[in-house]
KEKE-3310 file (N, C-alpha, C; in steps of 0.2 Angstrom, whole numbers, plus 5000, padded with zeros to 4 digits):
npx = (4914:4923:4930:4940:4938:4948:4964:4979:4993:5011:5021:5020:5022:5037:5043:5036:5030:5014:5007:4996:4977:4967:4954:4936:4930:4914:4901:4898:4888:4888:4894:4906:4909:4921:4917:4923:4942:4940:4946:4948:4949:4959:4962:4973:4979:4998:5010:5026:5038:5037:5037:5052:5060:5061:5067:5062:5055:5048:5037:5020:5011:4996:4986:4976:4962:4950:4935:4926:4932:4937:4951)
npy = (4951:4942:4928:4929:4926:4930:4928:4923:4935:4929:4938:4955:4971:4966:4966:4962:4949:4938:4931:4927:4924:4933:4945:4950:4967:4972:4974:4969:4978:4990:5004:5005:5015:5024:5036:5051:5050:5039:5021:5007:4987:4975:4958:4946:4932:4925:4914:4917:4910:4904:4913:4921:4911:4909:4917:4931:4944:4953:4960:4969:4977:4981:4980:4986:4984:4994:4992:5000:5009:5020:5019)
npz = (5071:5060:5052:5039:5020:5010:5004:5014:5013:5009:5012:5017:5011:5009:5022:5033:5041:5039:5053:5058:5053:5042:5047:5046:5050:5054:5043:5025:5019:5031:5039:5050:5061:5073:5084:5089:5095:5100:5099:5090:5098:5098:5102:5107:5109:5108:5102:5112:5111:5101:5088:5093:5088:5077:5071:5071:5076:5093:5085:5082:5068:5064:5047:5035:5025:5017:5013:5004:5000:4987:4983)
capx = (4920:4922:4937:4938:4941:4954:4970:4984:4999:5019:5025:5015:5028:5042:5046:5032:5026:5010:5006:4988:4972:4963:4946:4933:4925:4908:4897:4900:4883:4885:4901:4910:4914:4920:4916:4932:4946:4940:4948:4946:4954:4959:4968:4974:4987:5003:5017:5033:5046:5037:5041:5060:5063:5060:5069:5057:5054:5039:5033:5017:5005:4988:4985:4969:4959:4945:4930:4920:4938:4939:4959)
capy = (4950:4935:4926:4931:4922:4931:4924:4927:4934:4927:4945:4961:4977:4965:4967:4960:4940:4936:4926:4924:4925:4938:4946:4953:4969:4974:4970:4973:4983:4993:5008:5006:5022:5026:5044:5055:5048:5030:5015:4998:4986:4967:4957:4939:4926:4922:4909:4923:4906:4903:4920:4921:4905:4906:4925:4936:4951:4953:4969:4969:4980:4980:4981:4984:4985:4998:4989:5006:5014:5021:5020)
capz = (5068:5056:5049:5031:5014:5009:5008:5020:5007:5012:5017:5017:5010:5011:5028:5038:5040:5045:5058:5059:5049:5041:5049:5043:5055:5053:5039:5020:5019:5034:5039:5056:5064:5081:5091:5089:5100:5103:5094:5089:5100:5095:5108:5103:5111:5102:5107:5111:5110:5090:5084:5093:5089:5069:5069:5070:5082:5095:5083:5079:5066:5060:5039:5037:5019:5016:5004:5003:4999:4979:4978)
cpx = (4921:4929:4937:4941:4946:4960:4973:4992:5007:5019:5020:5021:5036:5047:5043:5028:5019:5008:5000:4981:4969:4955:4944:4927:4920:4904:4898:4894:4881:4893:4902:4914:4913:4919:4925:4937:4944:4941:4947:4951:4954:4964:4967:4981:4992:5008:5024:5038:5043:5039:5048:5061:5065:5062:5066:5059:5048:5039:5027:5015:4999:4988:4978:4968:4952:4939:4927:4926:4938:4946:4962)
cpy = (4943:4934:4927:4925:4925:4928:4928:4930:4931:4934:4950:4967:4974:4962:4962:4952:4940:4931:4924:4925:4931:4940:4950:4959:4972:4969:4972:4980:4987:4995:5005:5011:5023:5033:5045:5051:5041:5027:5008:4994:4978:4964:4949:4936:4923:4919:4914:4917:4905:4907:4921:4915:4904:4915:4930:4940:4950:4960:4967:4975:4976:4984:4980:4988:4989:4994:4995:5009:5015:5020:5013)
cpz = (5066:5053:5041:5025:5012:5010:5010:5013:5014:5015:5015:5016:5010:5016:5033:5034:5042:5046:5061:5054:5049:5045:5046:5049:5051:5046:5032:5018:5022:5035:5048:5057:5071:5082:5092:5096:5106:5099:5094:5094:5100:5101:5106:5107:5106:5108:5105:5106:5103:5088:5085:5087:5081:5067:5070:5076:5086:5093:5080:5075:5064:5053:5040:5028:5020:5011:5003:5001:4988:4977:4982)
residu = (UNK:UNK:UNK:UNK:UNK:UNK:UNK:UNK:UNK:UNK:UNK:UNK:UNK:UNK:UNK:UNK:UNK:UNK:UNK:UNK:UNK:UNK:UNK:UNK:UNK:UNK:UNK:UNK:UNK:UNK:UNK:UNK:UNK:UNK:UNK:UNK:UNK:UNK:UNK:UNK:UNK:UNK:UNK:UNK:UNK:UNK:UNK:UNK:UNK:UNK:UNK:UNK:UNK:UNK:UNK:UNK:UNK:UNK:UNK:UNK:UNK:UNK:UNK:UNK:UNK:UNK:UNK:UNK:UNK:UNK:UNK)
# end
């Protein structure tokens, strides 16, 4: 897992800010699949009083981009 060149947009549907940098898993010339019923799992430190403090919620998701994706 590598930090990506993409950039971060302001809002994502609107709704949601984000609040850390984009990653890149796996490799572009290779698939990433788990075995039915195991998932990926990312785990990261965040400052709770910076998210209150500037409105926000503690809600996360994960947005994730497909490059092998046709649509």
């Amino acid at each position: 897992m590598t930090r990506s060149s993409i950039a971060i947009p302001d809002r994502i549907s609107d709704n949601w800010v984000p609040i850390g940098p984009v990653y890149e898993i796996g490799q572009s010339d290779k698939t990433v699949t788990f075995p039915e019923g195991q998932y990926a799992e990312i785990s990261y430190k965040y400052d709770l009083e910076k998210i209150t403090s500037n409105g926000l919620l503690e809600e996360f998701n994960v947005f994730y981009f497909d490059s092998n994706s046709k649509t």
